[in-house]
C-alpha positions in Angstrom: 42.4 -73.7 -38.6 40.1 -76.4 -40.0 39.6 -79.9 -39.3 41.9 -81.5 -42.3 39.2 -83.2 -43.8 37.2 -80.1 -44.6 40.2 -78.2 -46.4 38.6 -77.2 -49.9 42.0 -77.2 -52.5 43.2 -77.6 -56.1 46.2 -79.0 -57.0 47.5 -78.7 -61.0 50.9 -78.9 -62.1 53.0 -79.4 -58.6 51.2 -76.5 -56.9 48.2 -76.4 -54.7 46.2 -73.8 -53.5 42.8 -73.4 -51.1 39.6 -72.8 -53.1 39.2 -69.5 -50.9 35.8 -67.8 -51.5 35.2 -64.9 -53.0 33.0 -61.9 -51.1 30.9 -62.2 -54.0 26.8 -61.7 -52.9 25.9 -65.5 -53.1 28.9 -66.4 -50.6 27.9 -63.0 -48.4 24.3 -64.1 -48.6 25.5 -67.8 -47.5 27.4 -66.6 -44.7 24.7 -64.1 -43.3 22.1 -67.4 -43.7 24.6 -69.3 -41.7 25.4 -66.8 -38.9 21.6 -66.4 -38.9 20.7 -70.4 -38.0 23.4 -69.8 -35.0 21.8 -66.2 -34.3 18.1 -68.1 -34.1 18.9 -70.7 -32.4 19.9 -69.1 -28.8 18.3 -71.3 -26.4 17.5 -74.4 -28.9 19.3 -78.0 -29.0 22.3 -78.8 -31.3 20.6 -81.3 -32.7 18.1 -78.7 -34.3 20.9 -76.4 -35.6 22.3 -79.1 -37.4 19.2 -79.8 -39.6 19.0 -76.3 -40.7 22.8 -76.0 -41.6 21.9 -79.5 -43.8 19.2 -77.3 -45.7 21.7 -75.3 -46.5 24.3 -77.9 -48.0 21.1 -79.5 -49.6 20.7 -76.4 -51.4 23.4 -76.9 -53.7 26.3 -75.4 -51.2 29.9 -77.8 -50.5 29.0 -78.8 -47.7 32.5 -78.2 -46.6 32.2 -74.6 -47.0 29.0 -74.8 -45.1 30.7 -77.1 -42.1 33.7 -75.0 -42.2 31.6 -71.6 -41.4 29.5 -73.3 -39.1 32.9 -74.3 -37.3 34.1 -71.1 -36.9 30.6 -69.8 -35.5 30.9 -73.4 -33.0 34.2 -71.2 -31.7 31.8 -68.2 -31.0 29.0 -70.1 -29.7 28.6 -71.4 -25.9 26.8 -75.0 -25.4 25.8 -76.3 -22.2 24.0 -79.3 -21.1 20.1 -78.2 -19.9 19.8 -79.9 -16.9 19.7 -79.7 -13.0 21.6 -82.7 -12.6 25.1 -84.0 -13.7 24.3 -86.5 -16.4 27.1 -88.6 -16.3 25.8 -89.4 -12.3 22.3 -89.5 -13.2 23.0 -92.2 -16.0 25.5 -94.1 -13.1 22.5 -94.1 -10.4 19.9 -95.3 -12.9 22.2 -98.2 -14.7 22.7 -99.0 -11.0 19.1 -99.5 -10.3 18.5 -101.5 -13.4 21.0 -103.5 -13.0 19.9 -104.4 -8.5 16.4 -104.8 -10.0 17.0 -106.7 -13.2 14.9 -104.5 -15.1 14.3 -105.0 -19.2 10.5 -104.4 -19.2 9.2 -100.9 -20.4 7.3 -100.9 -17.3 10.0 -101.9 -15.1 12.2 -98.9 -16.9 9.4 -96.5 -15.7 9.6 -97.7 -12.2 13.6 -97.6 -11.9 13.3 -94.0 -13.4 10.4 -93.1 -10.9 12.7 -94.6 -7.7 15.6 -92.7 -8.7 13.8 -89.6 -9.8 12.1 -89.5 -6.1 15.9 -90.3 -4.3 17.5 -87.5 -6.7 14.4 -85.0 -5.9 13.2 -84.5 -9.1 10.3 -85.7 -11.7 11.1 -88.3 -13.5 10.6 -86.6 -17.0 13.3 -84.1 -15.9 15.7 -87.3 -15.1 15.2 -89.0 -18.4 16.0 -85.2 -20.3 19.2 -85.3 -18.2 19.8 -89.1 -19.0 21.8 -88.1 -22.3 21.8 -84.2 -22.1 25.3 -84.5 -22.8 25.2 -86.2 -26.0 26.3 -83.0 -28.7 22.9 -82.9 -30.4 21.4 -82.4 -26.5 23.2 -79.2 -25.9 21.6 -76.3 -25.8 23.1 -73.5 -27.3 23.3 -70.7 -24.5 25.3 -68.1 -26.2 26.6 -66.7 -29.6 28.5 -63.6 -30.5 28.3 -63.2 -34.3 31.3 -61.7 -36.4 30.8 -58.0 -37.2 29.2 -59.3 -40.6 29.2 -61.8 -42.9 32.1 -60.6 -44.8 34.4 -61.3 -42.0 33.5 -64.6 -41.1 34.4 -65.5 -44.7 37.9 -63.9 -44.4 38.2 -65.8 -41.3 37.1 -69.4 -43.3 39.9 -68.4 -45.9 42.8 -67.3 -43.1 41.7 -70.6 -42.4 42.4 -72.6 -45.0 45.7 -71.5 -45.5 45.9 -72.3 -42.1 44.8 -75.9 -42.4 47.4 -76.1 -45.7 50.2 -75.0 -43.7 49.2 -78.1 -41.2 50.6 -80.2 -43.6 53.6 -78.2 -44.4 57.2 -79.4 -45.0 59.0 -76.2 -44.8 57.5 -72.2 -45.1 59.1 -69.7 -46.0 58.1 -65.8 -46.6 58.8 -62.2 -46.2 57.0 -59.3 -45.3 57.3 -55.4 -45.0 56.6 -54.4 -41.4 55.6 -55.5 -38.3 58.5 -57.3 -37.9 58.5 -56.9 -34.1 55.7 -58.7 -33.6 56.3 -61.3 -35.8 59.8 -62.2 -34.0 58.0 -61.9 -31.1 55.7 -64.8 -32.0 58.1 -67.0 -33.7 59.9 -67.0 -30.3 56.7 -67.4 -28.4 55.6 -70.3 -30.3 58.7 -72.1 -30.4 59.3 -72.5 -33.8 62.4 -73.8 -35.1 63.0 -71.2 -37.5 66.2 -69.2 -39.2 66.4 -65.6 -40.4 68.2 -64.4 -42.9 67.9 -60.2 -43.8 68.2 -59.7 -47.6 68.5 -56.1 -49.4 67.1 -55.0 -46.1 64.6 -57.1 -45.9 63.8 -60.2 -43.2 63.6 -63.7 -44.9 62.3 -66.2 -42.4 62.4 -70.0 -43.2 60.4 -72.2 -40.9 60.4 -76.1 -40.7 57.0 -77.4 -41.3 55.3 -79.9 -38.7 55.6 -82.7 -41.1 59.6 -82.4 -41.2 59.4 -83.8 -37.7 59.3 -87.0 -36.1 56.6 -86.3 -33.5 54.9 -84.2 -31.6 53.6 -82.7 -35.6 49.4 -81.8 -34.2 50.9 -79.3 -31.0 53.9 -78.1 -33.5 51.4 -77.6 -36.7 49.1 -75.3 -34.5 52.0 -73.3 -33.2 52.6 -72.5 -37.3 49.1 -71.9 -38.3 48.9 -69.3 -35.3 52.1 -67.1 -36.9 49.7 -66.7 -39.7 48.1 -63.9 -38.8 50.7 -61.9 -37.5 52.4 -62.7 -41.4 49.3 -61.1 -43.0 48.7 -58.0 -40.7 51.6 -56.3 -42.1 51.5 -54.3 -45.6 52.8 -56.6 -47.8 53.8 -59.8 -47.6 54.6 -63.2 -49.3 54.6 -66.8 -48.5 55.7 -70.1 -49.8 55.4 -73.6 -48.3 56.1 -77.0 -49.0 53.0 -79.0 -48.5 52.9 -83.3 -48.1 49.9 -84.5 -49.4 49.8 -87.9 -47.6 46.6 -89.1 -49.5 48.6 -88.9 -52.9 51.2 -91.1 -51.8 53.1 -88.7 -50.1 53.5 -86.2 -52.7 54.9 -83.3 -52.7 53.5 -79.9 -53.6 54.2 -76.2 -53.4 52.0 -73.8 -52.3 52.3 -69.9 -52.9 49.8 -67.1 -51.7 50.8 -63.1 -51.5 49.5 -60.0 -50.1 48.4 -58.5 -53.3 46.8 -61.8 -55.0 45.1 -62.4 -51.3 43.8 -58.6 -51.1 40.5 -58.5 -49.9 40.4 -61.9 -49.0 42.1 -62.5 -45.7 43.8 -58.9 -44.6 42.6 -57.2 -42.2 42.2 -60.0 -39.7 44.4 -60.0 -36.6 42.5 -62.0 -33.9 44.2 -65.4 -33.4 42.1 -67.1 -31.2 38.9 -67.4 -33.0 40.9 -68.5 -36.2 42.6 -71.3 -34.4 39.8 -72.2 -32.1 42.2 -72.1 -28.9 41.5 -69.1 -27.1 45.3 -69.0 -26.9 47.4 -66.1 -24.9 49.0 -64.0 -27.1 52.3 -62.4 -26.3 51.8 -58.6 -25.3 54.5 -56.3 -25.5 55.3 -54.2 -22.5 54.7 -56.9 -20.4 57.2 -58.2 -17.8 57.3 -62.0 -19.2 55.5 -64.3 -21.5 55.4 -67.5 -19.2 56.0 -68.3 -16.0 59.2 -70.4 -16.9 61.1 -67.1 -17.9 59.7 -65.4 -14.7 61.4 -68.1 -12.6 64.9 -67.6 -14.7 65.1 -64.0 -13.9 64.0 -64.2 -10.4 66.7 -67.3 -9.6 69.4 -65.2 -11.5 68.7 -61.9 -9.7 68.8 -63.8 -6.8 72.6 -64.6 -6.9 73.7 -61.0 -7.2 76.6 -61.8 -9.9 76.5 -58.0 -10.9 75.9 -58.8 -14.2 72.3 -56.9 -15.7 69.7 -59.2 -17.4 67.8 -57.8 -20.1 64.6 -59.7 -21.6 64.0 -59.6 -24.9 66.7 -57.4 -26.4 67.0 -56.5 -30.6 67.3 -58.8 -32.3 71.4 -59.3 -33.6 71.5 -58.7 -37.1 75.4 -59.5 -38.7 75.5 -59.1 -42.2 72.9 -61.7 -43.7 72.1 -63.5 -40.2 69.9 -62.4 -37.9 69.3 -64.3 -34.1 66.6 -63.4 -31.9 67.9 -63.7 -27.6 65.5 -64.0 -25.2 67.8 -62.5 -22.9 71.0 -60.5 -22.3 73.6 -60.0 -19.4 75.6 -56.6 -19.4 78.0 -55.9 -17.5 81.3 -53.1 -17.9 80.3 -53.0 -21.8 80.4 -57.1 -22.6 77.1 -58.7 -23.5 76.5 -62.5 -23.2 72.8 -63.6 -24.7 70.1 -66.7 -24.0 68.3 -68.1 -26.7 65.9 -70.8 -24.9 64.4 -72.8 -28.2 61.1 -74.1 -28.6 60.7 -77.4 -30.3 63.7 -78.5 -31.6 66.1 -81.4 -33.1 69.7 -81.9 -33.1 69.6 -80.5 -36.9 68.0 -77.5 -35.9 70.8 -76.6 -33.2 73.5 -77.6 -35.4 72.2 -75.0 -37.9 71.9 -72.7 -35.3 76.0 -73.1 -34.0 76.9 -73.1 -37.6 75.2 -69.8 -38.1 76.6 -69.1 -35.0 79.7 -69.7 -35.5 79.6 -67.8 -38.9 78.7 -64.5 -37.3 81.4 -62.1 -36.4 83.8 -62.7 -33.1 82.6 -60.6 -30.4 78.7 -62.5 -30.0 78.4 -64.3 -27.4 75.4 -66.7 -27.1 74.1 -69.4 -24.8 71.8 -72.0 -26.5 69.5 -74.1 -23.9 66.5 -76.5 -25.1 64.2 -77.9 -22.9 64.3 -82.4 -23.6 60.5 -82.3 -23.2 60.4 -80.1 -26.6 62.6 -82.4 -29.0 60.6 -83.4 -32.0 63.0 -86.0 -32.5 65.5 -88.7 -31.0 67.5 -87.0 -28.4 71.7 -86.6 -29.3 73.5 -83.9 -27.4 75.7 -82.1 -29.1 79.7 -81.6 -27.2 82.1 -79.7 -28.0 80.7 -76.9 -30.4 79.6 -74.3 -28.2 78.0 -74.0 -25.2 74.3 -76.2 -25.3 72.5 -76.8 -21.9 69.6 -79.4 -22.0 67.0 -79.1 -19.4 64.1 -80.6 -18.5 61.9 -78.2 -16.4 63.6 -75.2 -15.7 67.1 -73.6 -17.5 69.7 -74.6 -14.8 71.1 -72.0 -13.0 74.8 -73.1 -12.7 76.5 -73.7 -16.2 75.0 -69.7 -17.0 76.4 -68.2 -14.0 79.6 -70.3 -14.5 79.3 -69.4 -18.1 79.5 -65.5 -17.3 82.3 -65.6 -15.0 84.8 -67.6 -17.1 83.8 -65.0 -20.2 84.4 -62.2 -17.5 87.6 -63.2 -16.6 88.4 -63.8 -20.4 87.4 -60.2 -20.8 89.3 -59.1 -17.6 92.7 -60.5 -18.5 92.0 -59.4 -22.4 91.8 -55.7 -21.6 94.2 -55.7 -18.8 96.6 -57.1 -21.5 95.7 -54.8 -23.6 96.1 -52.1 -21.2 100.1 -52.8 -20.6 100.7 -52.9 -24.0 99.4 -49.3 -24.6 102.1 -48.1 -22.2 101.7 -45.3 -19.9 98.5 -44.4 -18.5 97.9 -40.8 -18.1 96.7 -39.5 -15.6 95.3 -36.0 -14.3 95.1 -34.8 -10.7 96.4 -35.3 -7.3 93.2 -38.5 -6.3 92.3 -40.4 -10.0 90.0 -42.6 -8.9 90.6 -46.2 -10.7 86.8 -47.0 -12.0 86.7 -43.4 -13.4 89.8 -44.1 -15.2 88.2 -47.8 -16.3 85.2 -45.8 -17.3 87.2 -44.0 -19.5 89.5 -46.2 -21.0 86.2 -48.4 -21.6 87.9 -51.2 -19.7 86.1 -53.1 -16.8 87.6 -51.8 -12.9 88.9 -55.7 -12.6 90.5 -55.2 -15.7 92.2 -52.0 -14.5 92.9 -53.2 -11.1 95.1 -56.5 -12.7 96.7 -54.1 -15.0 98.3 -52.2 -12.2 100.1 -55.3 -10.7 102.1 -54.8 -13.5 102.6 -51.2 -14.5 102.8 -48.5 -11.8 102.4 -45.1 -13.0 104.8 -42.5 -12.2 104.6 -40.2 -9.3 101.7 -42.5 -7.8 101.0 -45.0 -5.4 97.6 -46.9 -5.5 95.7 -46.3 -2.3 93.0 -49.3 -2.5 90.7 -48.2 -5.8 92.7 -44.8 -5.5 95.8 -43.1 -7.4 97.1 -40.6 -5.3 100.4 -38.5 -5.7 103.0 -38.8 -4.1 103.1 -35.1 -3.6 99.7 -35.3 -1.9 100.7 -37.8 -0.1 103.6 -36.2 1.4 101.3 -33.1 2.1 98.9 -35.6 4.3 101.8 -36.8 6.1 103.0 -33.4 6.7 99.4 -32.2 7.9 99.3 -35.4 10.4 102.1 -34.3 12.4 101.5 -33.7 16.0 97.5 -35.4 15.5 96.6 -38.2 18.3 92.7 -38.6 17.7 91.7 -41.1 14.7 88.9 -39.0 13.8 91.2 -35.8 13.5 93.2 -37.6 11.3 90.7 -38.4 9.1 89.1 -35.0 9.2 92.6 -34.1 7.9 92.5 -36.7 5.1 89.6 -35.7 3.6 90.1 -32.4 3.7 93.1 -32.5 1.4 90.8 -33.8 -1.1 90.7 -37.9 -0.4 87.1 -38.9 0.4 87.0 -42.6 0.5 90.4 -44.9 1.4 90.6 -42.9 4.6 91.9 -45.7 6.7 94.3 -46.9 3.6 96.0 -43.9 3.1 97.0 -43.8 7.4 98.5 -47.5 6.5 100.2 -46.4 3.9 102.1 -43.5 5.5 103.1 -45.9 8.2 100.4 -45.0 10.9 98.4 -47.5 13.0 95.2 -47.2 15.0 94.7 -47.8 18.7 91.3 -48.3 19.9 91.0 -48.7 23.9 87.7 -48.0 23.3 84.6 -48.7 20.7 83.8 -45.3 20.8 85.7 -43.1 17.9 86.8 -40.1 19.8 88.8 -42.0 22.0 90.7 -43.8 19.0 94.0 -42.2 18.5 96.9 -43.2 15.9 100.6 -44.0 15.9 103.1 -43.5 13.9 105.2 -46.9 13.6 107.0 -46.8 10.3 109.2 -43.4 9.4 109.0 -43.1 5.9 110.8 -40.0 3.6 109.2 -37.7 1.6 108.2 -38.9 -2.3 108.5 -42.2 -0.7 105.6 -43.9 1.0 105.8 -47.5 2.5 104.3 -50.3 0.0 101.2 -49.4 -1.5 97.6 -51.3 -0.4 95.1 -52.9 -2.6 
């Protein structure tokens, strides 16, 4: 992106569009002079760099193409102050000086420089070098890596306009074929309060522009010029964008630019950081987060063991024409609950987003929460429409967790509803155990369990999380008689076939267990309850 006053456009009849150069041989043979001033200047002062980019405009050029590519190569270039001394201290001991001494003469400057030059160890040339080595035209330029040739640097300049044009931009809008992974990826990571709509199977995305906002436009209208790029690395793709043009009075214009009118010109170029002069962090897939705010979410949630799974990023959810893109998921026995954490925001932009929402088929669940600090507007909280957290630092733990349980018990009582109406459960064995039957019926085990307060099936008697005959059970009983030692008896038990609920299934035919000891082998049991056969005493949860 460019400094706004150097954007080179043309507006006719409501539209505007950059003046983007051609690769033509008097703009290649610009940008090679160009790269060569920076190239030739290693180890020279600003100040002399400047002059020669001046020949240049002099020479007929704009000189805002000529300041613009020199801007980019400013991105690529490393200045440093020459100097053995910090400046801004040198120029605070000297003032000092002048100032205890009084000093206005010529001479009297030479001996205040000489005194301080001798207290600082050094001659008092070097001192008055480092006086105002600071000063832009001072710097020494100490480093400078060149684009691979001149034709990319002018790609760059006209990514960059468009850039600069989108700045300014009321709304955007486009489309694209591929890459569409990465480009969700960075609309998230930017925080840009976006919406997605998937036409004839392809992605629309509509985007508000910086100047639709009450504040915090500059930081927003960066985060939009650095999609850009992403946009234009996949195979085709077209853009269109509402652009305020302030000095006409707050006009109005539309701007329009596609892959195949732009071919040539801009393609091809997929490093954001020298295009936006930030040196930004881009978001790399594969790794474990993007910021340290979502590493702290998933560590605090882990930490409270609610047995739900958290998944980052998940697909997008695409229902019919909508599309959302989570951050996050929780699973757990087949019901997902997701986390979209916004980026810049206002209280338009999230009521758009319930609507949509809200639209969508029953069944998606989704938790909205938007950080105060990001609200490009006045701050209203919106009740009573679905379920909004506003944070300030960190997404609070408790309304998620709280969140998850009351949808799990929704879910729970749901399929255990569901469950007794569908009658008869059958089942198939002497020891069903209940989650295997959950897994089966695609139900969660809570749902199961609640459904068996109700509805007992025939010929068995829950043992804890197990269905066992009676018929097996008046084998076990059968097999117990005559057995004093505990850990006979539960030799016996799982023998017959029961491996876990040991200790339930004794209870349940009526034994108890007498320890006199904490050692097992001297546990025995005792019978305390006679119960018939086919009939077993009430069963245990």
């Amino acid at each position: 992106m460019l400094p706004s006053n150097l954007l080179r456009a043309r507006i006719s009849k409501g539209r505007i569009r950059p003046l983007y150069v051609a690769l033509d041989t008097g703009s290649l043979a610009l940008a090679e002079r160009i790269t060569g001033t920076y190239r030739d200047g290693v180890g020279k002062r600003k100040g002399e760099l400047l002059e020669n980019l001046k020949e240049a405009e002099n020479d007929g050029h704009d000189f805002k193409l000529v300041r613009g590519l020199s801007i980019l190569l400013d991105r690529r270039s490393t200045f440093e102050a020459e100097n053995a001394l910090n400046p801004v201290e040198a120029r605070r001991t000297v003032f000092r000086e002048a100032s205890r001494t009084r000093a206005s003469s010529p001479g009297e400057k030479n001996t205040v420089l000489q005194r301080v030059s001798t207290e600082l160890g050094v001659s008092s040339e070097a001192l008055e070098r480092t006086l105002f080595s600071d000063i832009e035209d001072e710097l020494i330029l100490r480093d400078f890596k060149p684009f691979p040739g001149p034709d990319t640097l002018l790609k760059y300049y006209n990514l960059s306009l468009a850039q600069t044009l989108l700045f300014k931009s009321l709304r955007v809008e486009f489309s694209a074929s591929g890459n569409w992974k990465n480009i969700f990826r960075n609309v998230k990571w930017l925080g840009l309060i976006y919406s997605i709509d998937r036409e004839e199977g392809q992605f629309k995305v509509s985007l508000d522009g910086p100047f639709s906002l009450f504040k915090m436009t500059e930081r927003y209208g960066t985060s939009i010029a650095k999609l850009l790029p992403q946009i234009i690395l996949s195979d085709s793709w077209a853009i269109k964008a509402e652009i305020l043009a302030r000095s006409k009075g707050g006009k109005v214009y539309s701007f329009e630019a596609d892959s195949e009118e732009l071919k040539g010109l801009i393609t091809n170029v997929g490093r954001v950081d020298d295009t936006v002069g930030q040196n930004a962090k881009q978001p790399q897939a594969g790794q474990p987060y993007d910021s340290s705010t979502e590493e702290r979410f998933s560590r605090s949630f882990l930490s409270h063991g609610t047995g739900w799974v958290l998944r980052r990023e998940p697909e997008p959810l695409i229902a019919g024409t909508h599309v959302l893109i989570p951050d996050f998921c929780f699973e757990k026995d087949g019901v997902k609950v997701y986390l979209e954490v916004v980026g810049f925001w206002t209280p338009e932009y999230l009521e758009r987003k319930i609507n949509k929402l809200n639209s969508i088929a029953a069944g998606i669940d989704m938790i909205i929460a938007a950080d105060e600090g990001l609200a490009c507007s006045k701050l209203e909280r919106l009740k009573g429409r679905a379920l909004v957290i506003y944070y300030k630092k960190d997404v609070p733990m408790k309304p998620i967790i709280e969140h998850l349980k009351e949808r799990e018990a929704s879910i729970v009582r749901e399929q255990a509803d569901k469950l007794n109406r569908g009658g008869a459960i059958a089942l198939n064995g002497d020891v069903v155990s209940i989650k295997e039957v959950a897994d089966e019926k695609g139900v969660a085990v809570a749902s199961l369990r609640m459904a068996l307060r109700d509805f007992k099936p025939e010929g068995y008697v829950r043992v804890g999380d197990l269905l066992i005959s009676k018929a097996k059970l008046n084998q076990i009983d059968e097999n117990l008689r005559g057995v004093e030692r505990l850990a006979d008896a539960l030799g016996i038990i799982e023998a017959s076939g029961v491996k876990e609920e040991e200790g339930k299934v004794l209870e349940i035919l009526g034994y108890t267990s007498i320890w006199e000891d904490v050692e097992m082998d001297k546990a025995r049991i005792s019978k305390i309850i006679a119960t018939t056969k086919t009939t077993p005493p009430n069963e245990t949860s």
